[in-house]
N, C-alpha and C positions, 0 to 999 in steps of 0.2 A: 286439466291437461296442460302441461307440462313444457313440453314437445315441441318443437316450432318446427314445420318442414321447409326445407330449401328448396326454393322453386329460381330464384335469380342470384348468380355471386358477383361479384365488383371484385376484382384481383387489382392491385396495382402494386409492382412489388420491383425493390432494389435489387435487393440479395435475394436471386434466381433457384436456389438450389433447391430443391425439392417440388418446384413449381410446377414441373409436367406432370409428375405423378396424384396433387392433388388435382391439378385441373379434368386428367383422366377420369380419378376417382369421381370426381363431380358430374362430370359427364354421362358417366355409367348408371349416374341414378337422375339423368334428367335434367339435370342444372343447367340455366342458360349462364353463359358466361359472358360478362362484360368486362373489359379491359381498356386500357390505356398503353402507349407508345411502345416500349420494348418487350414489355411484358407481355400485348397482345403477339406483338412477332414471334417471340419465342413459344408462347403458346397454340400459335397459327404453325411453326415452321414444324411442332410434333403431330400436328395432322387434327387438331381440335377446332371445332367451330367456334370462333367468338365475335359479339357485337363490342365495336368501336365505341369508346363512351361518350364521341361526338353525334352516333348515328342515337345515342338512348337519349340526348340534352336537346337534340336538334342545333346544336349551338359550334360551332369546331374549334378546337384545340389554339391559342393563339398565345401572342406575346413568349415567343421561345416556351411553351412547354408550360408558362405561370401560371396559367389559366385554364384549366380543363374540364377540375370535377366540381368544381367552387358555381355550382346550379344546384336551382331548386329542385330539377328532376332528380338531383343525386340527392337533396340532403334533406326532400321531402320522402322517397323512397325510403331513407335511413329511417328517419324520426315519427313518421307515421304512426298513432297506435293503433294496431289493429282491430281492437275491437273495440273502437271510439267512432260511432255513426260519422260526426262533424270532420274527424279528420277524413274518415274514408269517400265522403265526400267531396271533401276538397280535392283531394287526388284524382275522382273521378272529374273533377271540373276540370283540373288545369290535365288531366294526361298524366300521370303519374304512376308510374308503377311500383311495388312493392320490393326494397332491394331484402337481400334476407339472411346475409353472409359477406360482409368486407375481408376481404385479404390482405392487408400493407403491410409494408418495413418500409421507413421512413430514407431519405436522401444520405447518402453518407456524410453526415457532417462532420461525427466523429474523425473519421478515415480522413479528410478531407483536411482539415485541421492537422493529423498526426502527419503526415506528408510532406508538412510547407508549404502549402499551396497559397496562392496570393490570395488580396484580400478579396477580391473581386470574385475569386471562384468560390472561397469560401462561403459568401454572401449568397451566391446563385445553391450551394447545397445547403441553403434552410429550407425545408419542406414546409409549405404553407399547406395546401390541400389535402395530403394526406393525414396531419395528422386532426384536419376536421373532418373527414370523413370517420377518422378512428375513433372521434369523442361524441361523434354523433352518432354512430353503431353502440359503444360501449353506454352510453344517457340512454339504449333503448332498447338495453341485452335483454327489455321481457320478449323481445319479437327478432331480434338483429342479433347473429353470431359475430364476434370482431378476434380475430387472429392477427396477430402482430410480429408471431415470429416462427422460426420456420420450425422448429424442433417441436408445435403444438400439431403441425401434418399430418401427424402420425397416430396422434390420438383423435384429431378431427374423421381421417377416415373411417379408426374403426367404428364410432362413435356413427358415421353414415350408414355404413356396414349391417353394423345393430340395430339401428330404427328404419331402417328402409329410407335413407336418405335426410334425418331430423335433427337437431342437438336438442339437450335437456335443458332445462334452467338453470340448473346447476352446475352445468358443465358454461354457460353461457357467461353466469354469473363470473365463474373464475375468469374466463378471457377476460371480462371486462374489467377487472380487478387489474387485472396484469396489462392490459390495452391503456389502462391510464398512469398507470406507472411508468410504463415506456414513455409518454406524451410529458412527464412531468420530467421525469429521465430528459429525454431532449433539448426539451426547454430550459432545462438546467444547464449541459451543456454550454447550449448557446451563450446562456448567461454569463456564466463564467468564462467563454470566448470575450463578451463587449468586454466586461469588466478588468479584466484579468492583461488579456494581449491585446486587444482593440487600445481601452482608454486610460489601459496602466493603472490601475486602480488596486491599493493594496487591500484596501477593506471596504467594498462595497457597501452601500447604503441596506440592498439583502443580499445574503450572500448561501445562494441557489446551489447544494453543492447533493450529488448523487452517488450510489455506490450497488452494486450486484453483490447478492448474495453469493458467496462460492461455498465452504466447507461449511456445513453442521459440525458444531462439534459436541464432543460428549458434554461438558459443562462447562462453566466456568471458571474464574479464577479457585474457585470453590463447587464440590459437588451440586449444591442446594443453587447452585445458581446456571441459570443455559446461556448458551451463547451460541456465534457464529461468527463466519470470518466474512467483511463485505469487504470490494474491491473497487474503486473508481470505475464508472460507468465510461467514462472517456479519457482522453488518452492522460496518459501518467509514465511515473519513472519507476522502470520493474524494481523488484524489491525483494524481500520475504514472501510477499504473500505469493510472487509469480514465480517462486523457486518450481525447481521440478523434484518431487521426492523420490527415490529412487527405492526405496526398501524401508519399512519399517512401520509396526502401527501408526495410526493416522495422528496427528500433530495434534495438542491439547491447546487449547486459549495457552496457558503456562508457557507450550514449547514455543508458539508465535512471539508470543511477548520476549521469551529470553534471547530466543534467535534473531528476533528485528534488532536487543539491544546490542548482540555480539556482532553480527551483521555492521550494523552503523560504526562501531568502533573500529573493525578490522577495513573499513574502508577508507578509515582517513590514514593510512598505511599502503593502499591500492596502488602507490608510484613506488614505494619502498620495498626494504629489504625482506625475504620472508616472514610474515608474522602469522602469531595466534592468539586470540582472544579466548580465552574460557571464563563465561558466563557464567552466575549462580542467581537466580532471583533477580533478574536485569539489569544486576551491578558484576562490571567485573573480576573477579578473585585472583584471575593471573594474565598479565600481558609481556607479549616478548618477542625480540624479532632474534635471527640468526642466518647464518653462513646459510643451511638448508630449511627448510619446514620440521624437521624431525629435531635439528636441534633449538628450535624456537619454541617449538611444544614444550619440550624436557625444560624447557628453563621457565616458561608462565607455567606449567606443572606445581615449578619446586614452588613457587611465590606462595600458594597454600594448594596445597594435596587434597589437606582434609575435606575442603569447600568446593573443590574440582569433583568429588565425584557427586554424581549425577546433574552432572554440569551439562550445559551448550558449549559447544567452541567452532568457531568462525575462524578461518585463514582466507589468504591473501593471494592462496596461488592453488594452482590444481591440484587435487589431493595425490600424494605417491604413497605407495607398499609401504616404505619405512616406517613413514608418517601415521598411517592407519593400523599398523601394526603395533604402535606406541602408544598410539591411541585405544587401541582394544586392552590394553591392561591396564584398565578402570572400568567403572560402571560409568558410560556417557550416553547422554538422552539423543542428544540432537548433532550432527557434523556439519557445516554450512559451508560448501565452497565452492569456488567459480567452476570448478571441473572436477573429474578423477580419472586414475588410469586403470585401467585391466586388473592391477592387481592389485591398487586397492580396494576398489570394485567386493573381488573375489574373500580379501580378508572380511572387509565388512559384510558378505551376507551369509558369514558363519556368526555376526549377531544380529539376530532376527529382530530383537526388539529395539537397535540401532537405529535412530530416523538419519538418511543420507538425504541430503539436501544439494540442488546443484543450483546457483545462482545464475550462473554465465556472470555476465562482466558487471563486477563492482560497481555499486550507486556512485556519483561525484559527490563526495562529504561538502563540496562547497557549492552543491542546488539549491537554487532555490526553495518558495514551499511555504504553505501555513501548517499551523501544529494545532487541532482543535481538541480543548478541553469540558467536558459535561461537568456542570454546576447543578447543585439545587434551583431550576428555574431558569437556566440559561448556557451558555456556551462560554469559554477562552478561548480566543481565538489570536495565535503570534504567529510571527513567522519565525522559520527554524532556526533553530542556534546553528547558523552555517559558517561561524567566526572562525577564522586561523589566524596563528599569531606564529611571525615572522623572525629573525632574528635583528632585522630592521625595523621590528616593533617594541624589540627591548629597551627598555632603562634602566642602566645600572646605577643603583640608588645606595650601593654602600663603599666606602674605601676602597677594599677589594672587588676587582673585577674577576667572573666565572674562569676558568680555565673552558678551553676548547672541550673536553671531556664534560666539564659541569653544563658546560652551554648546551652540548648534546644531549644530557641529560635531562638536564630541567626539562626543552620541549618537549622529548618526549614524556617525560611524569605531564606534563600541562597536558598533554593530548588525550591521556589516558584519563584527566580530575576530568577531562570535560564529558566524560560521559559516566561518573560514577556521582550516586545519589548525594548530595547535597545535606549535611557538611562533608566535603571530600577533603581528603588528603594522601599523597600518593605518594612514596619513598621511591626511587627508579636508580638503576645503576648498571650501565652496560649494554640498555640496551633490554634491559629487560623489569617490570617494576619489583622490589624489593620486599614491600605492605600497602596495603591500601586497606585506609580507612572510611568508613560510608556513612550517612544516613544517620549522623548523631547530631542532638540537637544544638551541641557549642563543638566549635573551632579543635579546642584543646580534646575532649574525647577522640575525637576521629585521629590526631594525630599520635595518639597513646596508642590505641588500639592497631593504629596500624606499625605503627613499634614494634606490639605484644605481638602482634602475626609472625614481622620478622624474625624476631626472635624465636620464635615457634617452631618455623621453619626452617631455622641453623640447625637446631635440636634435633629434629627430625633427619635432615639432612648429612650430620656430623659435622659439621659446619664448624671452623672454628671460634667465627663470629657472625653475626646478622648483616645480611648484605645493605644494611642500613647505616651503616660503618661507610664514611666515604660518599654517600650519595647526594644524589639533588633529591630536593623535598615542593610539591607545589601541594600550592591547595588555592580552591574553586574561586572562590572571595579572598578579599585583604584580612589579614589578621588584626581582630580590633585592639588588641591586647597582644603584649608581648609572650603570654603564657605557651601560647601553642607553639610558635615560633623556639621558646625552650626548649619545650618536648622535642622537638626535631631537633636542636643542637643535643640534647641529650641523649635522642637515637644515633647520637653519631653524622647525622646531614652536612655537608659543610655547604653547600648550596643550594639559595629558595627563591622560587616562582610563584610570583601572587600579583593580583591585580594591581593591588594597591588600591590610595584612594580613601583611608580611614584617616579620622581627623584624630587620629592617633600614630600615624605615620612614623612621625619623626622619632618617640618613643621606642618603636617596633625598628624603626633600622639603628638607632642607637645601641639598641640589645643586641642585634646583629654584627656589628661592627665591634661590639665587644667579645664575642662570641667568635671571631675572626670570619665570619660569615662572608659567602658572593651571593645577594640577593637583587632579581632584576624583576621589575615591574612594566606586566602587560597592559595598562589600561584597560583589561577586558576582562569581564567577569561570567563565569559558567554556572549559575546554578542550575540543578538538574531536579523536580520531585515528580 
């Protein structure tokens, strides 16, 4: 047998919502009800009988509220086995009753924290009693129901409903799966509260970090592989994952990945002029700002076409009709933007298989944050490439210094290397990037390839030349060798953005300077993999 019947519940509970209705339901079959401070009131104030958990301890509630359920009558009641002579005993000596059903959700810590609240109030919302009452119900789910949260209510009553008042094992079991996960959830929290914002602590001795399941998704990166999307348990910076989607099948691991990448890039643009990111495989294929959104589109469009369709693209500002109109003449997976209007709205769900994404307000690209990465056998754990580079971070390191046009350019190609795979190299001109090369394992490839794009691109376009003619050229890292640094004067580049820093320097601006080059050195380096 199976079965455990409810004969006494212990409610003690933050987050009220659904609370009368269970306590009803418990009522209806019998249940005596024990409760504690607000919860009893509101459970007294719908018209329910309940005993005070002072009157079940004989002991009264003291020290502001810290002390109430932290008794042997409560956590002998818990842990009792029932069909252990010794313990059943014991409870008959000391008075003991059989508790048979906890109810909690734990202090607002979370909430409490996400607020500002000082440090003092903080410290007063760690829940000490509750969550030993939760670990001592769930250590004893063959005889103890433990409900931790409020959306399981529902399945608790009917589950009453069905056995004349009892839960299963199996039903028991699951709460207390989920009852310790919350307790470990919390605790985590906390954790990362002392560590984090209490003692400043970039990397923890452990480092206690939780997250909620949200979307199942179909697979992973690959069919043969599942996955799912978790989210920060406590409080964080909205993102991707807390977009609201508006229309379209449900988002693949793929579409998360490409749109957190478009996402991140179109937000260090979030002060600037209209922009568009278009994504391909989390690198990306065309970046460009303009007068409107529509003519920003039309111009990271032209950067590569061919790699735009069935792309992401992220902007910078609320989506308008023109914009989504311009955008419906390709095949695009995903659209990510702080808002839209009525009528782009209306274009877009004449494509059904469009995903519309609504961020609200742009992440700050300069947040802070850790980046954790899964190793064979362990974690990387940095903190985020949240680096910007200034024009009063420049060094101009050749004869020539940039023109106000090249200076404009370069940072922008620098802003755009910083979020494409690693070896980057980025041609940009106007305001919009020109080629961008990814993801190749030397310097001089990436800077070929993304040549070979622009030029592709003219073609396409009727272009008379590649807008690699005239432009600023960065790339992620210093150039260790003067080779790559050719290839861009041989695209045409007359201006380059690099970290610098190779013990090859001086070779590498020599070539420059021969090459009539303005190249200025960031100190900062972007690798991306």
């Amino acid at each position: 047998m199976t079965d455990a019947k409810i004969a006494r519940a212990l409610l003690s509970v933050s987050d009220k919502s659904g609370l009368v209705a269970l306590g009803q339901a418990l009522a209806g079959h019998g249940v005596e009800l024990v409760s504690t401070g607000g919860t009893a009131k509101a459970l007294r104030d719908a018209g329910l009988a309940v005993k005070d958990i002072s009157e079940l301890t004989g002991f009264p509630e003291m020290m502001d509220g810290r002390v109430k359920t932290l008794h042997p009558k409560v956590h002998g009641g818990l842990l009792a086995v029932r069909d252990d002579p010794a313990h059943l005993a014991a409870m008959a000596e000391h008075g003991i009753g059989a508790i048979d059903l906890v109810v909690v959700n734990l202090y607002p810590f979370a909430q409490t924290v996400a607020k500002g609240a000082e440090r003092d109030e903080i410290i007063e919302n760690i829940d000490i009693g509750g969550p030993s009452m939760v670990r001592s119900a769930a250590k004893n789910h063959a005889h103890v129901a433990i409900v931790t949260d409020p959306a399981d209510y529902a399945e608790l009553i009917a589950a009453l409903a069905e056995t004349g008042g009892a839960t299963s094992l199996a039903f028991r079991r699951r709460l207390a799966a989920k009852a310790y996960a919350a307790t470990a959830a919390y605790d985590a929290m906390i954790s990362q509260w002392f560590a984090f914002a209490d003692q400043g602590q970039a990397f923890p001795d452990m480092l206690a970090l939780t997250a909620v399941r949200g979307d199942e998704l179909r697979y992973g990166e690959n069919p043969h592989q599942q996955a799912a999307l978790y989210v920060p348990a406590g409080p964080h910076v909205r993102g991707i994952a807390q977009a609201e989607q508006l229309q379209g099948k449900a988002l693949s691991y793929n579409n998360y990945n490409d749109a957190d990448a478009a996402l991140e890039l179109v937000s260090e643009f979030r002060d600037g002029p209209p922009t568009v990111v278009i994504v391909k495989h989390a690198n990306p294929c065309g970046v460009a700002t303009g007068e409107t959104l529509v003519e920003a589109y039309a111009a990271a469009l032209a950067c590569d076409s061919v790699s735009a369709f069935g792309g992401i693209i992220a902007v910078n500002r609320p989506l308008d009709g023109p914009t989504a109109e311009a955008i419906s003449g390709i095949f695009t997976e995903v659209v990510a933007a702080p808002g839209a209007d009525e009528e782009a709205r209306a274009i877009f769900a004449k494509k059904k298989n469009l995903r519309l994404l609504l961020t609200g307000e742009l992440p700050d690209p300069a947040r802070p944050g850790l980046m954790l990465k899964s190793i064979a056998g362990g974690y990387l754990v940095q903190s985020r490439d949240n680096g910007r580079v200034t024009r009063e971070m420049l060094k101009v390191v050749t004869k020539r210094a940039p023109t106000e046009q090249e200076l404009t350019d370069s940072l922008f190609a620098w802003t755009v290397a910083k979020h494409v795979k690693s070896n980057a190299i980025v041609y940009a001109k106007g305001g919009s990037t020109a080629g961008i090369g990814a993801g190749q394992m030397n310097r001089l490839e990436s800077a070929r390839i993304a040549a070979w794009k622009a030029k592709d691109a003219a073609e396409k376009a009727g272009w008379a030349e590649p807008r690699t003619i005239g432009s600023a050229v960065a790339s992620d890292a210093f150039f260790p060798f003067a080779d790559g640094l050719l290839a861009a004067v041989e695209a045409g580049a007359t201006a380059v953005i690099q970290p610098g820093g190779s013990i090859r320097d001086e070779g590498v601006i020599a070539a420059a300077d021969a090459a009539g080059l303005a190249m200025v050195f960031t100190g900062m380096r972007h690798f991306r993999h």
